[in-house]
C-alpha positions in Angstrom: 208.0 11.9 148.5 206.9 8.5 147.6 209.1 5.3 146.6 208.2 3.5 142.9 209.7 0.8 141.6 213.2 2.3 141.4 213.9 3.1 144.5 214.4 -0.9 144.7 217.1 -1.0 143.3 221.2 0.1 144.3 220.4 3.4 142.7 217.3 5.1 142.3 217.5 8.3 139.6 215.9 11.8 140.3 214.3 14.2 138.1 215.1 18.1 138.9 213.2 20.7 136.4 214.0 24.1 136.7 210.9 26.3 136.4 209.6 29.9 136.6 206.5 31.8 135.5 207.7 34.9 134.2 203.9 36.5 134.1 203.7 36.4 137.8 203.3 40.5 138.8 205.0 39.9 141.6 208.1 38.2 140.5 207.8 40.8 137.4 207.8 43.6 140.2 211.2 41.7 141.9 212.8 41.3 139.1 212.1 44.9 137.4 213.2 46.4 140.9 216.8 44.7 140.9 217.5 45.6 137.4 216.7 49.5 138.2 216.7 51.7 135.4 217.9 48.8 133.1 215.6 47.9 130.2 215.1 44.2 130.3 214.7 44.4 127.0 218.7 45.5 126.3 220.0 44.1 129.4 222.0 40.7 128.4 220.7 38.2 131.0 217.1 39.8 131.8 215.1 39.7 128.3 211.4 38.7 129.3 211.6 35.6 127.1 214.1 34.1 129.9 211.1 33.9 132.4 208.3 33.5 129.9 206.0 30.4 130.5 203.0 29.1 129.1 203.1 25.6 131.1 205.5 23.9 129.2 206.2 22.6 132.8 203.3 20.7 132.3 204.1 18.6 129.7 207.8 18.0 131.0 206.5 16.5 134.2 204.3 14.4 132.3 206.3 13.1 130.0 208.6 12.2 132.3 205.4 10.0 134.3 205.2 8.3 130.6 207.9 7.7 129.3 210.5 7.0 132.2 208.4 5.2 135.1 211.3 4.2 136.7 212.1 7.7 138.2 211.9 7.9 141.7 210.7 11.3 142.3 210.7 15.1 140.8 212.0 18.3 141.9 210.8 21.5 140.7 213.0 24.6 141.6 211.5 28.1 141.4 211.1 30.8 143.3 207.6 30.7 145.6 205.6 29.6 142.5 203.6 26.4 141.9 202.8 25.2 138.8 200.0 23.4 140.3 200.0 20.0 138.4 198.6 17.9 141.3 195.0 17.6 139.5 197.0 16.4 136.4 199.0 13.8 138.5 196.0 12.6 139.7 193.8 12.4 136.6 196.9 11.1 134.7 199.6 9.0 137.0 197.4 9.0 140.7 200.0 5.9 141.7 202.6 8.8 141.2 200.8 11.7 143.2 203.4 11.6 146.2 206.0 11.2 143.4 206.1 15.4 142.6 208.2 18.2 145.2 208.2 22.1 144.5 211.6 23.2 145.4 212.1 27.0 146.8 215.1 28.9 146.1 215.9 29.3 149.6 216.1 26.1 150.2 219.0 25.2 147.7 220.9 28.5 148.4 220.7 28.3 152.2 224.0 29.1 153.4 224.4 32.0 150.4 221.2 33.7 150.8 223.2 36.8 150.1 223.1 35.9 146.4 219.1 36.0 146.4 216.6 36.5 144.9 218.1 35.9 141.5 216.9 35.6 137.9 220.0 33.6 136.4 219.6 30.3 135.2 223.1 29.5 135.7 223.3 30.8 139.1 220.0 28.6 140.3 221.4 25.4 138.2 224.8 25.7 140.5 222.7 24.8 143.1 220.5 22.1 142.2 222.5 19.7 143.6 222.0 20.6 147.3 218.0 19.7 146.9 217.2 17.6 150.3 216.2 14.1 149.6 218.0 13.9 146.0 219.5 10.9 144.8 223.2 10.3 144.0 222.2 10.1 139.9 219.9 12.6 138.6 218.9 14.3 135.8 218.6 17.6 135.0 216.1 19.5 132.7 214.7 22.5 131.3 211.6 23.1 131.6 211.0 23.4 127.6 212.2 19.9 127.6 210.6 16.8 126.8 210.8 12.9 126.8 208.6 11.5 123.3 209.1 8.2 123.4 210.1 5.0 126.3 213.4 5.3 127.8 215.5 3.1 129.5 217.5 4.0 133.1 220.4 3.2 130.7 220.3 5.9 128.6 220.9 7.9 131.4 223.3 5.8 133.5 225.3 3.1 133.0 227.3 1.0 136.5 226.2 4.3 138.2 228.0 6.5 135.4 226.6 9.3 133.4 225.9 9.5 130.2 227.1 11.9 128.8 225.6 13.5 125.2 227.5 16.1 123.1 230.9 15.8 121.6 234.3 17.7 121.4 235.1 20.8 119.7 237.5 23.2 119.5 237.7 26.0 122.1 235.9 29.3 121.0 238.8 31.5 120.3 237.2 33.9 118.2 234.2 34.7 120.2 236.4 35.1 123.1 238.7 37.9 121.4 235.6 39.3 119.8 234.0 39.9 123.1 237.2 40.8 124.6 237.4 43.4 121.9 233.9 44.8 122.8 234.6 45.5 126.1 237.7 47.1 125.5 236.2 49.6 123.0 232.7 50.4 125.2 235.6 51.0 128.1 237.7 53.4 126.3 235.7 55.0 123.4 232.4 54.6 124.9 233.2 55.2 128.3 230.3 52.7 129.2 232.9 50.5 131.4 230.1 48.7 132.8 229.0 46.7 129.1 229.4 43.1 129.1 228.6 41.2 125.8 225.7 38.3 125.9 225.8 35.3 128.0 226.5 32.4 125.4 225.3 28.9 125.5 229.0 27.6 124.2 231.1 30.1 126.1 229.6 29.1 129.2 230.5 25.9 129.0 233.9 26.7 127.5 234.2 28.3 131.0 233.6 25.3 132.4 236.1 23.3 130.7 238.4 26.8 131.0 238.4 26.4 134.6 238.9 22.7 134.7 242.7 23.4 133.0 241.9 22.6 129.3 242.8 24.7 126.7 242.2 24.2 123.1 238.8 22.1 123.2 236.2 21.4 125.0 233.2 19.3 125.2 229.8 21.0 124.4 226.5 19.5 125.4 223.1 20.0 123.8 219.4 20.7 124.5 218.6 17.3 126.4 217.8 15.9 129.9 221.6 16.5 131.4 222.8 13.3 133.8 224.6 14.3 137.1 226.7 12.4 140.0 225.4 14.7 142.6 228.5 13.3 144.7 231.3 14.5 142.3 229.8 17.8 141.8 229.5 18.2 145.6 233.3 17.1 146.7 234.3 19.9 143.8 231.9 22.3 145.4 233.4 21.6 148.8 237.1 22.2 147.3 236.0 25.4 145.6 233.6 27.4 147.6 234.9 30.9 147.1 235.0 29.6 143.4 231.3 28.7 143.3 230.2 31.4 145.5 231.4 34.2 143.0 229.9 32.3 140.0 226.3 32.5 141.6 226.3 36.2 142.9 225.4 37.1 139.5 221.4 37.7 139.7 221.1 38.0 135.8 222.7 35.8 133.6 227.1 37.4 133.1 229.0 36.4 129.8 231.9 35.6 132.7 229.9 32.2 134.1 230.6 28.8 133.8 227.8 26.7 133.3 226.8 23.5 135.9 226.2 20.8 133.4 229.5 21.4 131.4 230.9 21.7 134.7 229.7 18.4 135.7 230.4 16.8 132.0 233.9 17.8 132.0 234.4 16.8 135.9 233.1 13.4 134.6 235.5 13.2 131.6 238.5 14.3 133.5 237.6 11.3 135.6 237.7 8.7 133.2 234.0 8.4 131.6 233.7 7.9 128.2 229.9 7.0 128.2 229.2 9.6 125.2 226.3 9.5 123.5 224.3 11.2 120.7 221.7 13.7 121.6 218.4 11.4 120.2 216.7 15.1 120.0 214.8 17.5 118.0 215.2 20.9 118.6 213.1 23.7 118.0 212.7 27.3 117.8 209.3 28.0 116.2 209.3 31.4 116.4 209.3 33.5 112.9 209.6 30.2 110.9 208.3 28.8 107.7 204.6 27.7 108.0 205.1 24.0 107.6 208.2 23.9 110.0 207.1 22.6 113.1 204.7 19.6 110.9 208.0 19.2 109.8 209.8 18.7 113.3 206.6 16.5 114.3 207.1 14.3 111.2 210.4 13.7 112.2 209.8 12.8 115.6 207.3 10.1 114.3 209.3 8.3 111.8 212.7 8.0 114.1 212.1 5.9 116.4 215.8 7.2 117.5 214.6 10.6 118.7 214.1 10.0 122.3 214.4 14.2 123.9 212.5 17.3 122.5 213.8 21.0 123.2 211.0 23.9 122.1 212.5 27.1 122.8 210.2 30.6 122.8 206.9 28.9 122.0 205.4 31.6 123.9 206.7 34.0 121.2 203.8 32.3 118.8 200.7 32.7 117.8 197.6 30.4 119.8 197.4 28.1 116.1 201.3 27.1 115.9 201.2 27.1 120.1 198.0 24.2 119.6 199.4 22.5 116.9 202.4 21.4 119.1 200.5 21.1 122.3 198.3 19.2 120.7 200.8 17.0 119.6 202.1 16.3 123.1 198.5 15.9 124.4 198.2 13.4 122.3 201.8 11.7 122.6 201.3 11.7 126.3 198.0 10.3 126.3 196.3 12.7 128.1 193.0 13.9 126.0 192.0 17.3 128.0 193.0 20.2 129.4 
């Protein structure tokens, strides 16, 4: 890894993307042989549109180069893969060639390697924080997450504090009796005793805040880069390792986990930060929408100058025109003008 600018100062930020090509035949084969005779298609946790990619890697890591030149270095996490960016870097950003790490699995699970290989999101963001070489501050994203405009290390930190974006709401009462309900009646009338309901963005970080003793709200976070102090996630971890160590042996994503952002967020409020924010984003699910609707999300990026994070969920579920239309968007937002 190589030092920029940041790493100058008292403390340098990090950049950890989680990645995984889901058309890979061998990780298809992995994954198909640890679900058995489960239909990914039914199974909560192991749809195919969980692992699906079609290099939206690319233009996180990118973006990031753009439009944040003050991170210090980037982590990508998957499992064996390379999304091979390097000729990118170096048509693109070459002063930030040394600036890009792949990240295996076993490197951030050594010490549980009993809970690999797994497919869960959750599970794999858990353990993000245990990447070698990662700075105290760091933020996390998605790969289907992108910066579109400049942003400042203060919208991420502030005197070495996260920000945090999201806000409060009440706890999700209903969804928890509703699934409670479920299992009861596949248990009993169904006899399938082994049904669990869908793993929900909001329940797992209700989890989160569950487990952290609150109990009629909680604070939900949305589709953007997420900010971490990799040192107060670590003493929890240290406090709690039978806790954290049944929350990642899930290999496909349960309705039962807490998430690690929300984890962190809450740890953070509990603490004393009140650094909250707005999102700044646009969020997008393309898929099976009006014709005009992502010119419509594009329009709106260009005219508020406030929207600083994109989120596009299931592009790959498009057709090649709507796919092009938004690539070519970000192509051209990035300044980059080939493939």
């Amino acid at each position: 890894m190589t030092d920029n600018p940041s790493s100058e100062k008292e403390h340098p930020i990090d950049v950890v993307i989680a990645w995984v090509d889901g058309s890979d035949p061998g990780l298809t084969e992995k994954r198909n042989r640890y679900l058995g005779l489960t239909d990914a298609n039914t199974h909560p946790g192991a749809h195919p549109t969980r692992f699906a990619s079609i290099n939206e890697v690319r233009y996180c890591v990118l973006s990031v180069f753009r439009f944040a030149p003050f991170v210090r270095n980037i982590f990508i996490v998957t499992d064996g893969q390379d999304p091979d960016l390097y000729d990118d870097i170096k048509t693109w950003f070459p002063e930030r060639e040394g600036s890009l790490r792949i990240v295996d699995h076993s490197e951030i699970f050594e010490g549980f390697e009993g809970c690999l290989p797994t497919f869960n999101s959750i599970s794999i963001g858990n353990m993000i924080w245990r990447i070698k070489g990662l700075s105290d501050n760091f933020v996390y994203f998605n790969d289907d997450t992108f910066l579109i405009r400049s942003v400042k290390p203060e919208d991420f930190f502030i005197d070495n504090m996260p920000v945090l974006r999201g806000r409060w709401v009440h706890a999700p009462l209903y969804r928890i009796w509703w699934n409670s309900l479920r299992i009861a009646f596949n248990k009993y009338f169904k006899n399938n005793p082994g049904f669990q309901p869908k793993a929900s963005f909001h329940l797992g970080q209700w989890n989160s805040a569950s487990l952290l003793g609150l109990k009629w709200r909680y604070f939900t976070n949305s589709h953007t880069p997420h900010t971490v102090g990799r040192k107060t996630i670590e003493d929890f971890v240290t406090r709690n390792k039978a806790l954290i160590e049944k929350n990642i042996s899930h290999r496909f994503r349960h309705y039962s986990q807490f998430t690690f952002i929300s984890l962190s967020n809450h740890l953070q409020l509990l603490q004393g930060n009140r650094l909250i924010a707005s999102p700044d984003l646009v969020y997008m699910q393309p898929f099976g929408r009006p014709k005009d609707y992502i010119d419509k999300k594009i329009i709106l990026c260009e005219k508020d100058d406030r929207i600083k994070f994109m989120c596009v969920q299931s592009l790959e579920m498009c057709g090649a025109e709507e796919q092009e239309k938004l690539l070519g968007w970000m192509r051209k937002r990035l300044k980059i003008e080939s493939e």
